[in-house]
C-alpha positions as CSV (number, residue, x, y, z in Angstrom):
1,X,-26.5,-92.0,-53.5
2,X,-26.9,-92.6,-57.5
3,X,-24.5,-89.6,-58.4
4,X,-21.0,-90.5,-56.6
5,X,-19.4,-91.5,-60.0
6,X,-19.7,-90.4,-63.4
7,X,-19.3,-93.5,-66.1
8,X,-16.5,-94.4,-68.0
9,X,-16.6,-95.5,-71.8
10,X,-13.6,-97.5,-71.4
11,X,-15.4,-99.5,-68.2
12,X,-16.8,-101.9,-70.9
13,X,-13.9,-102.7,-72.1
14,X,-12.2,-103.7,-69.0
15,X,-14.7,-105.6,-68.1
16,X,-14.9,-107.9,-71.5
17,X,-11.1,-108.3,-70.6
18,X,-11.4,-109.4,-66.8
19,X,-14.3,-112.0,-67.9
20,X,-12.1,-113.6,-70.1
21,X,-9.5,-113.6,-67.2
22,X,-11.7,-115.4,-65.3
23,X,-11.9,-118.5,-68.0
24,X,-8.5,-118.7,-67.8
25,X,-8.6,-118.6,-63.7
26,X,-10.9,-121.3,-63.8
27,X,-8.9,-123.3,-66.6
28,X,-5.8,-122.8,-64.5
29,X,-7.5,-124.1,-61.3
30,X,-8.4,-127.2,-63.2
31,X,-4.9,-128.1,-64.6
32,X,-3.3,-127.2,-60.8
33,X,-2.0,-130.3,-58.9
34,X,-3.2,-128.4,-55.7
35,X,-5.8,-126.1,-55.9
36,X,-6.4,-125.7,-52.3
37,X,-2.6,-125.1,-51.3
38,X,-3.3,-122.7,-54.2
39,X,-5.8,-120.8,-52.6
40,X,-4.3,-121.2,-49.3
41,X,-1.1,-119.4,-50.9
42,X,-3.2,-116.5,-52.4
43,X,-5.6,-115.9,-49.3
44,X,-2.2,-115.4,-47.2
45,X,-0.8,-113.0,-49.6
46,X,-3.9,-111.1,-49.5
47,X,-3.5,-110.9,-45.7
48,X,0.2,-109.9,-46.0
49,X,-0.3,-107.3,-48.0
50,X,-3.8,-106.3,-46.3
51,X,-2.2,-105.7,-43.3
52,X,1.2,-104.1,-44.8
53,X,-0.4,-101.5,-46.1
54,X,-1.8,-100.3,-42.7
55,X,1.9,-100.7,-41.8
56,X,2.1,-104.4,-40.1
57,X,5.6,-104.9,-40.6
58,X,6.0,-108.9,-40.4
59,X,7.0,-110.8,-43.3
60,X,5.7,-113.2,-45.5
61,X,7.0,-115.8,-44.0
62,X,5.9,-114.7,-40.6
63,X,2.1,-114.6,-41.7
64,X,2.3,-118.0,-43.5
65,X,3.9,-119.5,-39.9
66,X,1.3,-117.3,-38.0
67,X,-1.6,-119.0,-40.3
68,X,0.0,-122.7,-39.8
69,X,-0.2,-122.0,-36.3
70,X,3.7,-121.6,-36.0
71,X,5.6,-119.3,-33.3
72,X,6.8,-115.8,-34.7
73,X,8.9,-113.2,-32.8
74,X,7.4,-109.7,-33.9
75,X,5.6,-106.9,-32.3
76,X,2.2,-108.8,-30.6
77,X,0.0,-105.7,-32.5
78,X,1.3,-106.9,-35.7
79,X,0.7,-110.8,-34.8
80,X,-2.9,-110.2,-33.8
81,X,-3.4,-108.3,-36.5
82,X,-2.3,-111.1,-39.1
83,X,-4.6,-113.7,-36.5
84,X,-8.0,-111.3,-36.8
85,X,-7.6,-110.9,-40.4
86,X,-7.1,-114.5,-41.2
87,X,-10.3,-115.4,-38.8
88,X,-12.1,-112.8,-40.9
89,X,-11.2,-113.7,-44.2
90,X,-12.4,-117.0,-43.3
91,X,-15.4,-116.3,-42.7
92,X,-16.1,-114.7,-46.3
93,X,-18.8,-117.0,-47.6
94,X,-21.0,-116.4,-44.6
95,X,-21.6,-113.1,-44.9
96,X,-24.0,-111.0,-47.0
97,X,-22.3,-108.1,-48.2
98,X,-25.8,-105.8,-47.9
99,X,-26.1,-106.9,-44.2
100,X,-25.0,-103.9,-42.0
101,X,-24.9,-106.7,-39.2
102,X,-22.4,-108.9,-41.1
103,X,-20.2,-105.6,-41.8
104,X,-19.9,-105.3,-37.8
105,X,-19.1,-108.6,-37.5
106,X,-16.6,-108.6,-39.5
107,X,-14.9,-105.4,-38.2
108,X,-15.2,-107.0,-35.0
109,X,-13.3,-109.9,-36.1
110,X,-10.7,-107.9,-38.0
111,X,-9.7,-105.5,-34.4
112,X,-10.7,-107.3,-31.4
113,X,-8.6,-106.4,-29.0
114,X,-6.8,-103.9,-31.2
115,X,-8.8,-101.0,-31.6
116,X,-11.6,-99.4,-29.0
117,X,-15.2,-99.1,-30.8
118,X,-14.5,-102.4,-32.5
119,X,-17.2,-104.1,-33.9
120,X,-19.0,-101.0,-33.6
121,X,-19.6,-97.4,-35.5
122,X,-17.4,-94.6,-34.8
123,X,-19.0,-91.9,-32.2
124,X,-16.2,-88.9,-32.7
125,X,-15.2,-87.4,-35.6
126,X,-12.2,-88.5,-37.1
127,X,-9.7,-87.3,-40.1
128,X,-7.0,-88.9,-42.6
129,X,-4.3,-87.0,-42.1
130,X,-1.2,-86.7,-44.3
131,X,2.4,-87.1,-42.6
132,X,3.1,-83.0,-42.4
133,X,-0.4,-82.8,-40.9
134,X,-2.7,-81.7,-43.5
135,X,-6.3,-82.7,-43.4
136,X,-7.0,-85.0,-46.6
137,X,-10.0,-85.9,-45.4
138,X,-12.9,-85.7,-42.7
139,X,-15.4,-88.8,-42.1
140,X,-19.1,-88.5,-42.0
141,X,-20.2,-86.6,-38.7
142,X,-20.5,-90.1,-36.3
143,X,-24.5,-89.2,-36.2
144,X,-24.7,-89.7,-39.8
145,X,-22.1,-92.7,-40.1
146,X,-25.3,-95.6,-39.3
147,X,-28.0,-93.7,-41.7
148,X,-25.3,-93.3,-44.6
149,X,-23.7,-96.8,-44.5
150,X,-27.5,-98.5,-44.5
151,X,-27.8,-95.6,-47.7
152,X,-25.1,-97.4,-49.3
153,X,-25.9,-100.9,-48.4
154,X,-29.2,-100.3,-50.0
155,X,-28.0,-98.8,-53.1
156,X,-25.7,-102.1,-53.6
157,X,-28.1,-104.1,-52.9
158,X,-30.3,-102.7,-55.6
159,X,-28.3,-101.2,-58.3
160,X,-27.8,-102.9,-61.6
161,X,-24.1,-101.7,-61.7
162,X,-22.2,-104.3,-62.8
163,X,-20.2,-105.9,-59.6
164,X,-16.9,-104.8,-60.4
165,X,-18.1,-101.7,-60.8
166,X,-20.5,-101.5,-57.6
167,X,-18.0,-103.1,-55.7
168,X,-15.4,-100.6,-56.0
169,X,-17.6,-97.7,-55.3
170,X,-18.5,-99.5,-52.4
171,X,-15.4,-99.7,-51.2
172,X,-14.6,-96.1,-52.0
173,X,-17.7,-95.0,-50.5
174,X,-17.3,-96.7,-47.0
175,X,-13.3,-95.1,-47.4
176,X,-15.5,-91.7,-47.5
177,X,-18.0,-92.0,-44.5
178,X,-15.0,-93.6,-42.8
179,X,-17.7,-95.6,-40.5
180,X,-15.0,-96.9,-37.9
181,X,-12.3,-95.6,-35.1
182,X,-9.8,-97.7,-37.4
183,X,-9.6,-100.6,-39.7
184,X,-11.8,-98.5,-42.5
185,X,-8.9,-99.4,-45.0
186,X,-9.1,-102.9,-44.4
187,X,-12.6,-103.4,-44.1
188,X,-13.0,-101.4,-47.4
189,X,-10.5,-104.1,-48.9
190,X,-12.2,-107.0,-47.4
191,X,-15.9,-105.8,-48.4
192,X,-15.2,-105.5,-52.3
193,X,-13.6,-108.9,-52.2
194,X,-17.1,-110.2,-50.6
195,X,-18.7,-108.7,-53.2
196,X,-16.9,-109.9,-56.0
197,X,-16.9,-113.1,-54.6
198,X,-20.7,-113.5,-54.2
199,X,-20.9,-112.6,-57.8
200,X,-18.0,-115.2,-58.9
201,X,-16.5,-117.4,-56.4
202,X,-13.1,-117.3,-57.6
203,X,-12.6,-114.0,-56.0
204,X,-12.5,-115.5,-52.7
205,X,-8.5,-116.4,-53.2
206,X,-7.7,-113.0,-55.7
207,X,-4.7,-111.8,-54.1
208,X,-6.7,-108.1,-54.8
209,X,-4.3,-106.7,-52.0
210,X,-1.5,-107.5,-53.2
211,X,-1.6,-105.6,-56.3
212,X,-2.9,-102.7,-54.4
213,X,0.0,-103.1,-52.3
214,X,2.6,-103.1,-54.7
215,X,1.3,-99.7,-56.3
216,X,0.3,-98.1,-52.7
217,X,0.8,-94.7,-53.6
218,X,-1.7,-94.9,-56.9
219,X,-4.4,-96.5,-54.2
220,X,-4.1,-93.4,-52.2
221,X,-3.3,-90.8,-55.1
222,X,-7.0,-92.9,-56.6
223,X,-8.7,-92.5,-53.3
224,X,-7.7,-89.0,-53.1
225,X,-8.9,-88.0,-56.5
226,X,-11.7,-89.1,-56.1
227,X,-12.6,-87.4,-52.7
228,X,-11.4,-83.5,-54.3
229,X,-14.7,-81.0,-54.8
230,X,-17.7,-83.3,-55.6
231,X,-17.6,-86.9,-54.8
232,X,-16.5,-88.8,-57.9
233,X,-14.9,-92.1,-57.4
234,X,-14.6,-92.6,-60.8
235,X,-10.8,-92.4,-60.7
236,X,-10.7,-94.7,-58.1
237,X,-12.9,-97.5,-60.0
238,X,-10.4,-97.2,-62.7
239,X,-8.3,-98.0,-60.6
240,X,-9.8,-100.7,-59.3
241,X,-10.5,-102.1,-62.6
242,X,-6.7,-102.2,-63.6
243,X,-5.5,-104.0,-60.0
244,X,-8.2,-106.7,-60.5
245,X,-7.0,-107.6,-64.0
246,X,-3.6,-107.4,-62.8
247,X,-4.6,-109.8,-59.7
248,X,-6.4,-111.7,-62.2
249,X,-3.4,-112.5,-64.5
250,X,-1.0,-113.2,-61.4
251,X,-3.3,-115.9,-60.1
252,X,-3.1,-117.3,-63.4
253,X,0.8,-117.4,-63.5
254,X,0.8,-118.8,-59.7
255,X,-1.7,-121.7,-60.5
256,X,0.7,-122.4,-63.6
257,X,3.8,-122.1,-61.4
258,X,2.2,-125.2,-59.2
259,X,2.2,-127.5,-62.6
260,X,6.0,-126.6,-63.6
261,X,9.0,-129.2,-62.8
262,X,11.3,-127.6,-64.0
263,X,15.4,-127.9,-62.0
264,X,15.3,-125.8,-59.1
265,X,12.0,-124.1,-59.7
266,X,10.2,-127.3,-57.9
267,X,11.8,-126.1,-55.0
268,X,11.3,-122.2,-55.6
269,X,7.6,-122.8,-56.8
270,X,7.2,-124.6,-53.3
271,X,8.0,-121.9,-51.3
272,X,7.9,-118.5,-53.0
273,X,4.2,-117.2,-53.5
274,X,5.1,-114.0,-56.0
275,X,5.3,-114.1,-59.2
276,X,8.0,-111.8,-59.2
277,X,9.9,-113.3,-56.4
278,X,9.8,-116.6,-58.4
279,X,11.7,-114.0,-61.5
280,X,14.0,-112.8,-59.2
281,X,15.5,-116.0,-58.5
282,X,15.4,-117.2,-62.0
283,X,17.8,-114.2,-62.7
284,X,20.2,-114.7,-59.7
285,X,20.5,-118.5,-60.8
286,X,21.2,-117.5,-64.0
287,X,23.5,-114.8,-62.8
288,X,24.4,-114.4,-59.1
289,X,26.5,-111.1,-59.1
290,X,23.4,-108.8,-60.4
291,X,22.8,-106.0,-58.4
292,X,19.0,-104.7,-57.4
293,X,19.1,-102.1,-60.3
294,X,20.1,-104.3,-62.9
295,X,17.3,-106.6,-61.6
296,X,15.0,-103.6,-61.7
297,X,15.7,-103.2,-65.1
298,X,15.6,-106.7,-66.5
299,X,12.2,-107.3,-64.9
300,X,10.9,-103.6,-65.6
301,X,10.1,-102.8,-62.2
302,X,11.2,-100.2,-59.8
303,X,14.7,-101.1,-58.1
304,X,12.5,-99.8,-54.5
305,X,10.0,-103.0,-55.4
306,X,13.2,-105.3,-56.1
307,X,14.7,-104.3,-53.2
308,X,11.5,-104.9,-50.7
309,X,11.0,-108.4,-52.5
310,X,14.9,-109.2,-51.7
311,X,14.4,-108.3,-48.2
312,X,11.3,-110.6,-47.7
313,X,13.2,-113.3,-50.0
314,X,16.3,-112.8,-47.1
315,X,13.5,-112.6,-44.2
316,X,12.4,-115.9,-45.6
317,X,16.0,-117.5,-45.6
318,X,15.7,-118.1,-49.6
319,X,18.3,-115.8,-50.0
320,X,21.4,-114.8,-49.1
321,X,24.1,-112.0,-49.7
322,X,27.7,-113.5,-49.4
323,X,30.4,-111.0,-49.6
324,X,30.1,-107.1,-49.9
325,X,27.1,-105.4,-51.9
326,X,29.5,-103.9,-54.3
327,X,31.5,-107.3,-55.1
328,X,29.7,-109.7,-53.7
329,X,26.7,-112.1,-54.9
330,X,23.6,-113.7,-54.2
331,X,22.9,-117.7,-53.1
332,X,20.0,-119.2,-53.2
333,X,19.2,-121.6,-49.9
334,X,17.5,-124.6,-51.6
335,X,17.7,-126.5,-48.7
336,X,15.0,-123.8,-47.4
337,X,12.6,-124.2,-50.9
């Protein structure tokens, strides 16, 4: 269990740059006029895009209402999907991330009534297999899932890895034994934000996920990498080491957004929980006829991520499309912010 990553020299590095991060984390939460809404806002957004990735396809706004205990009309799988995660992410500071116990639990929590085996180890084989039905990759033979998850659990418990660094290769590791009929990815997700956030509680409310979300296809391309000939999840720490700084810096420009008063951002800041969302608007207000590429290219993203963040904006009623797409332009609902 000590040879399933090779070190990087630039590791250090990162890591200097995501402890200073922190400071300002902690110097942002100070100056917030809300800090629990803040974290509130941030654990949702972790659920969101927790359960997006696995293909939940409910809005935004839906979880929020879902977590305030609001009706929503979507597919009941995807609603109880939002519900278990939110009761498992809740229960974050009671468990002990080296507690094979705690790690049932939790899985438990995050697919009763979803998935069969829940709460419990695998006991077939199973496979991730790619769209055109290519084998990525096979999980640990179910004999071996118990022996090599309590391998793991004692190597974490024990190493002096550095957390950021331990906790990724945990959750890489317990993507490889693949100890569950489903939920692996979202366990995997869940468990390296335990870790982190027994070593620094700010990690509790990192919206982690939602970075991850937003560059899916480098999580799986990372994940991937590091499963081809010998197990090396070095490219996947490095990849894990970019999304947590990025997380890092977003949570800073959230908990600034709650101390702005600014026109009509009071009203977007109230409602809108990205970053980018909150740039998207502050480009259609300034110019309402822009189209999704030219957004695309004034906020140097992708015009597909400008696109999905419109839909949820429209989902959301923030936003709406008044005439044609080719002549038409955009409104902002502030009665809705």
């Amino acid at each position: 269990m000590e040879h399933f990553y090779t070190e990087s020299p630039h590791w250090h590095q990162k890591i200097g740059q995501i402890h200073a991060l922190l400071e300002r984390v902690k110097i942002s939460e100070e100056q917030s006029e809300d800090v629990l809404r803040l974290r509130k806002l941030n654990r949702i957004m972790s659920i969101h895009s927790s359960t997006a990735i696995e293909g939940n396809i409910l809005s935004l706004g839906q979880v929020t209402d879902i977590v305030n205990g609001k009706p929503v009309l979507g597919p009941p799988k995807d609603i109880r999907e939002v519900q278990n995660a939110w009761q498992a992410y809740d229960g974050l500071e009671t468990y002990d991330p080296w507690n094979i116990s705690d790690l049932l639990h939790a899985h438990a929590l995050m697919t009763q009534g979803l998935v069969y085996e829940s709460g419990a180890f695998r006991s077939v084989d199973v496979s991730v297999v790619r769209g055109d039905g290519t084998v990525l990759h096979r999980g640990a033979a179910p004999v071996s899932v118990p022996y090599l998850v309590e391998e793991l659990f004692e190597w974490g418990q024990s190493s002096e890895a550095h957390p950021l660094i331990k906790s990724s290769a945990v959750h890489f590791m317990l993507e490889h034994i693949h100890p569950f009929r489903d939920g692996n990815g979202r366990i995997g997700r869940l468990w390296q934000t335990l870790i982190l956030a027994v070593w620094n509680s700010l990690f509790q409310w990192m919206p982690v996920e939602t970075l991850i979300r937003d560059s899916q296809a480098s999580y799986y391309a990372a994940l991937q990498e590091s499963h081809v000939g010998e197990v090396d999840c070095r490219p996947f720490i490095d990849y894990m080491l970019e999304v947590i700084e990025n997380a890092l810096s977003v949570y800073v420009d959230i908990a600034s957004e709650t101390t702005e008063d600014v026109g009509i951002n009071v009203g977007i800041n109230v409602g809108i929980n990205s970053p980018l969302q909150q740039r998207i608007l502050e480009k259609i207000q300034q110019e309402p006829t822009l189209t999704a590429r030219e957004l695309a290219v004034l906020l140097d993203v992708s015009q597909r991520t400008i696109e999905r963040h419109i839909k949820d904006l429209r989902e959301q009623g923030v936003l709406e499309r008044a005439g044609s797409l080719k002549t038409g332009y955009w409104r902002i609902v502030t009665e809705r912010l």
